[in-house]
C-alpha positions as CSV (number, residue, x, y, z in Angstrom):
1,X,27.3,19.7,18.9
2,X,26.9,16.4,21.2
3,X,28.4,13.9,19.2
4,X,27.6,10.4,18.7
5,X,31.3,8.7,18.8
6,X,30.5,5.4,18.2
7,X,28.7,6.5,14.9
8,X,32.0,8.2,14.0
9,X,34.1,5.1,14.7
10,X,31.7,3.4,12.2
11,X,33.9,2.7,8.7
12,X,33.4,5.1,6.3
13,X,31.6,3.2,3.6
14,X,28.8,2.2,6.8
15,X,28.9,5.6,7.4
16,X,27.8,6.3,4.4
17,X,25.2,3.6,3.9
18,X,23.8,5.2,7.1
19,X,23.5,8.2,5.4
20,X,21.7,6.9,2.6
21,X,19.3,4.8,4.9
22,X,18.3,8.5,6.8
23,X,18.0,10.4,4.1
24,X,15.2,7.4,2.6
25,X,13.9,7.2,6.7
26,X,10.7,9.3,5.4
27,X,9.9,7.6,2.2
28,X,10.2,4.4,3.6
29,X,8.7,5.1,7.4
30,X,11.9,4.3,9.3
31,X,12.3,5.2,12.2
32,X,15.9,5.8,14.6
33,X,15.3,2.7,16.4
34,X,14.9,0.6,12.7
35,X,18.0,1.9,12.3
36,X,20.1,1.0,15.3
37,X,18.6,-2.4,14.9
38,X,19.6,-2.3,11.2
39,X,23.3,-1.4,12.8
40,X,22.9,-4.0,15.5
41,X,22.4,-6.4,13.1
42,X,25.7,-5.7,11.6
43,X,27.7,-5.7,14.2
44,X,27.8,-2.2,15.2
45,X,26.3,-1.3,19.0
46,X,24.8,1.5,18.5
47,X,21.7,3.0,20.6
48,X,18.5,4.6,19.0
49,X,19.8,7.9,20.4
50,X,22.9,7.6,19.1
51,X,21.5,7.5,15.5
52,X,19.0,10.2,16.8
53,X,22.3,12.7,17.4
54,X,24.0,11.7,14.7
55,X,21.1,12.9,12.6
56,X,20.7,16.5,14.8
57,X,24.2,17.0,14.2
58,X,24.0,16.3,10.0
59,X,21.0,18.7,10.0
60,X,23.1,21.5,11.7
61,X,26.1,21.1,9.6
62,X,24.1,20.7,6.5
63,X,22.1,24.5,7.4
64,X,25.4,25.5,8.0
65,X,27.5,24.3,4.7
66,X,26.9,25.3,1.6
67,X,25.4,23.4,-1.2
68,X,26.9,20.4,-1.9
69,X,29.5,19.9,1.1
70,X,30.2,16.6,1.8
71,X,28.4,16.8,5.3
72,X,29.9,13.3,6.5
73,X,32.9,14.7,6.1
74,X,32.4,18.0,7.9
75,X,31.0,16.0,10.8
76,X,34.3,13.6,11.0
77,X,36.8,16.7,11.2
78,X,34.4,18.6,13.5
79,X,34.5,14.9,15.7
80,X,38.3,14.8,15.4
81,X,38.9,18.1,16.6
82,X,36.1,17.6,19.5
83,X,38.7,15.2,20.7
84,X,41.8,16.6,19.9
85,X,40.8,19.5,22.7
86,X,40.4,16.4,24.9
């Protein structure tokens, strides 16, 4: 996985807002960059790809887990251990 670690810096209850905001992205025609601006904007700098990995990685770990996993979760553990090898 190529993890975005700023994202996983963010505080969990952004984190989860985030979430939220991607999984609306299609119903509401937003795209990565509306929401690193929507980031930006609260104080978080956070690049288009960024949000664009973050996203790649959810959609791995949610084939991957069963049905109902909390995926934000998976991907914080899977980003601690990434750097606890470090």
């Amino acid at each position: 996985m190529s993890f975005a670690p700023l994202i996983a810096k963010l505080p969990r209850p952004m984190l989860d807002e985030l979430l939220e905001r991607l999984k609306n992205s299609y119903h509401q025609s937003q795209t990565f960059t509306d929401h690193a601006n929507w980031l930006n904007l609260k104080g978080y700098k956070i690049s288009r790809s960024q949000v664009h990995r973050f996203c790649q990685d959810l959609r791995k770990i949610k084939f991957e887990s069963p049905d109902g996993a909390d995926i934000l979760t998976i991907y914080l553990d899977r980003v601690e251990q990434a750097n606890s090898i470090l």
